[in-house]
N, C-alpha and C positions, 0 to 999 in steps of 0.2 A: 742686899746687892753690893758687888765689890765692884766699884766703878772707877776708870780711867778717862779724865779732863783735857782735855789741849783749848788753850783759850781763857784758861780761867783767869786770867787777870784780866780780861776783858768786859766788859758789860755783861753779854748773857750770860756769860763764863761764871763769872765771882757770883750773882743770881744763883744759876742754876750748883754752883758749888757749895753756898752758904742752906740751898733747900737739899740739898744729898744729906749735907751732916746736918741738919737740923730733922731727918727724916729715920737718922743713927744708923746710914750708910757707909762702909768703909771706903775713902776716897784716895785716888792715888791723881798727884796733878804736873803736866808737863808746865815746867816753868825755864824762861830765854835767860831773865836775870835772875841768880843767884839771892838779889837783895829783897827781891819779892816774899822770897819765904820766910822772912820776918813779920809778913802783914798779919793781922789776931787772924785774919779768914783760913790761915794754913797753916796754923798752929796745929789745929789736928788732923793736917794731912799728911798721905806721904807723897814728900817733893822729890820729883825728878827732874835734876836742874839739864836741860837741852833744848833741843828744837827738832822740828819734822824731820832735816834730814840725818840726826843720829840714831839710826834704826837699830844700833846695841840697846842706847837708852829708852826707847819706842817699846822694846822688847822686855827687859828689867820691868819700867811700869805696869805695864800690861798682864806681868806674871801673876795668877789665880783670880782676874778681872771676870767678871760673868759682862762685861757692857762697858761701849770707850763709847764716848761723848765727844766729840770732834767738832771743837768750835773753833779753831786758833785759826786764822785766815791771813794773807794780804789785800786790806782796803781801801789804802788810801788813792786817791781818784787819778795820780799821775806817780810813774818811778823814774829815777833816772837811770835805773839798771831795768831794760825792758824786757829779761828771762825772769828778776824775778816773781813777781805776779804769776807768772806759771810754777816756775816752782816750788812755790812754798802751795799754792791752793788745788796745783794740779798734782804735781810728783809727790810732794806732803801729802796728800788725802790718798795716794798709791801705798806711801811708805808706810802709813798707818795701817791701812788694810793687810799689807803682807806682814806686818808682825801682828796685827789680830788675829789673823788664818796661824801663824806659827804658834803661839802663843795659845790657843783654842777657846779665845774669847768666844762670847755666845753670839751678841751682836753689835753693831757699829754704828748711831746714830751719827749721820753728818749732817750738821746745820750748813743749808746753803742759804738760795735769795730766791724769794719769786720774783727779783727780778730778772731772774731765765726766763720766765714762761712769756717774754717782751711785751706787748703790752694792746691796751683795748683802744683802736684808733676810734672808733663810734658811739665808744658805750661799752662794747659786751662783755657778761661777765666772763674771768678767765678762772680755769680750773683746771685739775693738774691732767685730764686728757686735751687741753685745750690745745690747738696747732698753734703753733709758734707765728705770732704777727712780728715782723721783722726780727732781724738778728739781735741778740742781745746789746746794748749799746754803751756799757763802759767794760773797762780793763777788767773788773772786779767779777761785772758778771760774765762776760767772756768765757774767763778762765774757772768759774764755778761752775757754769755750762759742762765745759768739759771733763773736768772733775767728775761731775756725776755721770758723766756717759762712762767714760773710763771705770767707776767704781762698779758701775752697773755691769760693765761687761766685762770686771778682772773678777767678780765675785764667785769663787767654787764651791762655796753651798757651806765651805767650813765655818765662817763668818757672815753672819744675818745680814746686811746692810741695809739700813733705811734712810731715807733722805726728807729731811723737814725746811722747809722754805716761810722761815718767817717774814712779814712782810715790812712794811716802815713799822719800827721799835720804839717805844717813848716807855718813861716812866722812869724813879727812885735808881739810881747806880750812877757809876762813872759815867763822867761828862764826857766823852770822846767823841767822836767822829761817828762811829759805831749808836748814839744815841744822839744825834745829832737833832731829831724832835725836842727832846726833853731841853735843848739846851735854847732852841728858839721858842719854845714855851717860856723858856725864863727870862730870855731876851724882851718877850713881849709884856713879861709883866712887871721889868721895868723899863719900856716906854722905847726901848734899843731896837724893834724891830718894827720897821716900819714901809716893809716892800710886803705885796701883794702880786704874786708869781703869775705874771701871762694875764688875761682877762677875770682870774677869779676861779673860773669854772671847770680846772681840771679834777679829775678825778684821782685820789691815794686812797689807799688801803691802811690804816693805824691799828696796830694792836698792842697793848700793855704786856710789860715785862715778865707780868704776872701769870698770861697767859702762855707766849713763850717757853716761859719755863718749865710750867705744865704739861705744856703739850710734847716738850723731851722728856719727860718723866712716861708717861702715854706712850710715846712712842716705843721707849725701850720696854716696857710692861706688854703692849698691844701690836704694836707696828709689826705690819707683817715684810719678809722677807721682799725685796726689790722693786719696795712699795712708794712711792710719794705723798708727802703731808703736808699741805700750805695750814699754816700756823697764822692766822689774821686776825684782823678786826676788825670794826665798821669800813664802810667807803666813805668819805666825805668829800667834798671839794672845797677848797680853800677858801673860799666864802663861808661855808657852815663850819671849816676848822674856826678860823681866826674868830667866828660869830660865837660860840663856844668859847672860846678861851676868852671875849671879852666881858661874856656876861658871868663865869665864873669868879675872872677877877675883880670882875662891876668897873673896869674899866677899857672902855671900848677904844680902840684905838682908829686914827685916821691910817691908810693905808694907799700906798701908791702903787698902782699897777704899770709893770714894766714889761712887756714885751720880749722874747728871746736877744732879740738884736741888742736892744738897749740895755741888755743884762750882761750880754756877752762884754758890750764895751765897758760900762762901768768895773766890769771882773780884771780890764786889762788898766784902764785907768789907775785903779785903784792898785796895781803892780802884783796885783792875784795869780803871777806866770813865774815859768821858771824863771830865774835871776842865778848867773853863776852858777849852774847846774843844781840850782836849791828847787827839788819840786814844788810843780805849783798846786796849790790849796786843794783847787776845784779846775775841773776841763770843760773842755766843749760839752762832751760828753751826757755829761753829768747834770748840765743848765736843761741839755733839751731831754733828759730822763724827767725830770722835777717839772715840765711843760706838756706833759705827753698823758691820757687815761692811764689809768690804772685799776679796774673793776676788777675785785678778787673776790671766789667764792669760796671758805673753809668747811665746807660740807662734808668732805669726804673723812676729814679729823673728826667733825664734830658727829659723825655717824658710825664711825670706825674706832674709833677711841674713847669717846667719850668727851670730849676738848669743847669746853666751854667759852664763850666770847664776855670779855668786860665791855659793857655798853663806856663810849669814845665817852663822855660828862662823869664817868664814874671812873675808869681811870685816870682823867684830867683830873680831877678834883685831888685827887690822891696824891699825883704827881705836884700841881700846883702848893698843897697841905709841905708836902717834903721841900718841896725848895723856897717854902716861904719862909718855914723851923731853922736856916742856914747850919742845919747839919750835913749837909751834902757833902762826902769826902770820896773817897777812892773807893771805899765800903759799899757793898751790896743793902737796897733796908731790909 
């Protein structure tokens, strides 16, 4: 496989780039900074130093590619430039597509979010025919939303497109925002994390990185044309998460339960908002996404592809094992 990355210096991205070449796939990868392609991860790649909207450079990478891999996104929960969120995840995930159709890639896997499919107000599990329970509720998924209706409906049959929706991400890589589990994992096991979100008993979906990756390998092998993949792991609610991660690290922690309201004002307290047009951290948003069900079923991967689930104690263990070792760097494990 000659494969094309956007995102790889990202969490899933540098994963999923480190299992290409260790798989002795030829890799070609869209890199923003320059400085990047010094990391050992891209040593033996070919770097294409730009971004989404350089569609010469889009084109160059892409040249004799059988498969792009389309991770590189805008995440963060607030911009102070409110086009671009759409441009980089809505017109970037366009501009990718019309140099894959030029270019005569085979197919186009986009990483979006299951947090499009909005979420389960009762309970019930969501899956990817599931109708949509309210609109999507931050910026991020917004504009992934649309992304994927647009790729869905600019696709002329010359480029595959399939769309994989992993869900909350944990596990071994970059500490970012983008893995933002793995980092309140290690928050808790030294004693720094000590909020219990809402009453306890919402409901998330966690799946390990391991799988993720997998299931982009699956997809591009398997994934059928104009198809959707939620990429998951267990449900648990917050109660059986934090119950888990205490008896792993055999130390159970006290934990305060705080209410949307009292969360939202501590986020302002605490000066969590813009400041001199400095975006802020985390939004409204974003408080009442992390308060809200979230029942996911990956059946349709794990019957269509083959995409296997890490039981939620077996990739904690593993994730806990790497950030106890204090090798954790910018590096994929």
């Amino acid at each position: 496989m000659r494969a094309f990355v956007t995102g790889a210096t990202g969490f899933i991205g540098a994963n999923l780039t480190r299992r290409l070449l260790r798989d002795g796939h030829a890799v070609s990868v869209l890199l923003r900074n320059p400085s990047s392609a010094y990391r050992p991860l891209f040593k033996n790649c070919r770097v294409i130093t730009g971004d989404l909207m350089n569609t010469s450079g889009l084109r160059i990478g892409m040249e004799s590619c059988d498969v792009v891999f389309h991770l590189a996104a805008y995440t963060s929960p607030v911009s102070i430039d409110p086009s671009l969120p759409y441009r980089v995840n809505v017109t970037g995930s366009l501009n990718i597509l019309k140099a894959a159709e030029e270019r005569g890639v085979r197919k186009m896997i986009m990483c979006s979010t299951a947090g499009t499919l909005g979420y389960s107000p009762s309970g019930e599990i969501l899956d990817e025919s599931s109708a949509r329970y309210g609109i999507p509720g931050t910026e991020y998924e917004i504009t992934k939303a649309k992304a994927e209706e647009e790729l869905l409906a600019g696709q002329t049959g010359r480029t595959a497109v399939v769309i994989v929706k992993p869900t909350r991400v944990y596990g071994p890589g970059k500490l970012t925002q983008a893995n933002s589990m793995t980092r309140i994992m290690d928050l808790y096991g030294k004693g720094l994390w000590r909020i219990m979100p809402g009453d306890g008993y919402a409901m998330g979906n966690y799946v390990f990185i391991g799988d993720v990756v997998e299931g982009l390998v699956l997809a591009a092998e398997k994934g059928r044309e104009g198809e959707t993949y939620i990429l998951g792991g267990e449900n648990l609610s917050y109660t059986e998460l934090f119950s888990t991660l205490g008896e792993l690290y055999g130390k159970t922690r006290k934990l305060i339960r705080i209410n949307r309201n009292s969360l939202k004002i501590i986020i302002r307290v605490a000066g969590i908002r813009p400041i001199n047009r400095t975006p802020a951290i985390i939004s409204d948003s974003w408080i009442e996404k992390y308060l809200r069900n979230y029942v996911i079923s990956s059946n349709k991967a794990v019957s269509e592809l083959g995409y296997v689930i890490t039981p939620f104690r077996e990739g904690a263990l593993i994730t806990i094992s790497w950030l106890k070792s204090g090798l954790h760097t910018d590096e994929p494990f």
